[in-house]
C-alpha positions as CSV (number, residue, x, y, z in Angstrom):
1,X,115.2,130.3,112.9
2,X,112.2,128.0,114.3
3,X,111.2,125.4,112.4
4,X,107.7,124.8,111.4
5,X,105.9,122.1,113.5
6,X,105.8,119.2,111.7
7,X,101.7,117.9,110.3
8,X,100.4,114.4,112.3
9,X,100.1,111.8,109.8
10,X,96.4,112.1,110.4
11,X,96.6,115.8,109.3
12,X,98.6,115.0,106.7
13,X,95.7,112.6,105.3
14,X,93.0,114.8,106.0
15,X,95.1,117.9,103.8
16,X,95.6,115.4,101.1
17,X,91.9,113.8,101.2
18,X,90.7,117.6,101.4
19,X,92.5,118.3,97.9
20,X,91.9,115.2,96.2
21,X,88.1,115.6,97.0
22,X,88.1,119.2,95.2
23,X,89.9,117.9,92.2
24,X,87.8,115.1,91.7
25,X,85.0,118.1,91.7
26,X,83.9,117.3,95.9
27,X,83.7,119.4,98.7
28,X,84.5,118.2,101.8
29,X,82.2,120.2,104.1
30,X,82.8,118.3,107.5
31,X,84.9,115.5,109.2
32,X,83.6,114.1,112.8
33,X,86.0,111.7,114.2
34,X,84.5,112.0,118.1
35,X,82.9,108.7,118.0
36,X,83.0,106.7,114.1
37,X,84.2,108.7,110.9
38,X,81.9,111.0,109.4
39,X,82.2,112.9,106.3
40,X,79.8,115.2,105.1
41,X,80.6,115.7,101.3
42,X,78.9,117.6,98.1
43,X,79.2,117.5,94.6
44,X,81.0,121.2,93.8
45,X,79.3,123.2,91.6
46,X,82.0,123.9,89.1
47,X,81.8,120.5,87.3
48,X,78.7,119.2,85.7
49,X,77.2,115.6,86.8
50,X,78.8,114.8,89.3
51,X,77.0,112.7,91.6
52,X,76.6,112.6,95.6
53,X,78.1,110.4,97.7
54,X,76.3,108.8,100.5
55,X,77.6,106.1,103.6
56,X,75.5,103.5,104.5
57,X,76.0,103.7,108.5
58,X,74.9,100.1,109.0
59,X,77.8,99.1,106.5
60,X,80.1,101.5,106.2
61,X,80.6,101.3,102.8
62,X,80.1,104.2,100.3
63,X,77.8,104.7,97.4
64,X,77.0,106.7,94.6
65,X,73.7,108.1,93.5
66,X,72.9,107.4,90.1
67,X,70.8,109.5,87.8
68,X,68.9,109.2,84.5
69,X,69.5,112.8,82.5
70,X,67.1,111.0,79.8
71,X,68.5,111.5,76.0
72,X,71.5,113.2,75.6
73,X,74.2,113.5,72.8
74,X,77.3,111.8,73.0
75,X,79.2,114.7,74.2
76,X,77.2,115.3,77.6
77,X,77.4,111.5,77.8
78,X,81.0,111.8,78.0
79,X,80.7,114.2,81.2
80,X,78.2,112.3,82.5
81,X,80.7,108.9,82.6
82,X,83.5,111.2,83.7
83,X,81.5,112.6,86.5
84,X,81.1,108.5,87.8
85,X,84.3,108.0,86.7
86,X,85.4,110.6,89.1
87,X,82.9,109.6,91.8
88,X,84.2,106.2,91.9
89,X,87.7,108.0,92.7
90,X,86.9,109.7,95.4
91,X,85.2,106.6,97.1
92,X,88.1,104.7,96.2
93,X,89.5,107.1,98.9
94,X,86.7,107.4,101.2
95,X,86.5,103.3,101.9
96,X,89.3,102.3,103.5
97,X,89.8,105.6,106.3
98,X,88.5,105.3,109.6
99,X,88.3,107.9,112.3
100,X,92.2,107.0,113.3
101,X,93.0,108.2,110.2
102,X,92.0,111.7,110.0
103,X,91.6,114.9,112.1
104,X,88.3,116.8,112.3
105,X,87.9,119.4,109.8
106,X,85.7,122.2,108.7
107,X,85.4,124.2,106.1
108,X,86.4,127.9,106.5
109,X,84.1,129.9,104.5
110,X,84.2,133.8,103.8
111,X,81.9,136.0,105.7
């Protein structure tokens, strides 16, 4: 029986940053690691206000767009302060990886 090749550590933290993206309601669309790390990421569809993500290339660091949705009742308030909550996850994540850490990636889509 062979035995399955074993995942890089770098492919092992670009599979788990690739699921922890979707459940915090991302998409990781691309990851460039030629030169420095980029990472193209969306909000997915499938959960309400949650807010892009954006990298300051002169920094480095991440940051969230913010959003005023104007008057709404305590209950879409709640989703709104999950969907930062949830942001503020996923660039918990996002700040301390550098190119070394991760493997380019791409997202497969169906034809």
């Amino acid at each position: 029986m062979n035995p399955q090749p074993q995942m890089s550590i770098e492919e092992d933290t670009t599979q788990h940053l690739v699921k922890d993206a979707n459940r915090l309601g991302y998409t990781i669309v691309t990851i460039d690691t030629t030169d420095d790390l980029a990472i193209e990421i969306r909000p997915a569809a499938r959960l309400p206000y949650t807010p892009p993500l954006y990298r300051d290339w002169q920094t480095g660091q991440w940051t969230i767009q913010t959003t005023s949705y104007g008057s709404l009742d305590p209950e879409e308030i709640e989703k709104v302060t999950d969907g930062y909550r949830r942001a503020i996850a996923m660039v918990s994540e996002l700040a301390p990886l550098n190119a070394r850490d991760l493997v380019n990636y791409s997202i497969t889509r169906n034809a």
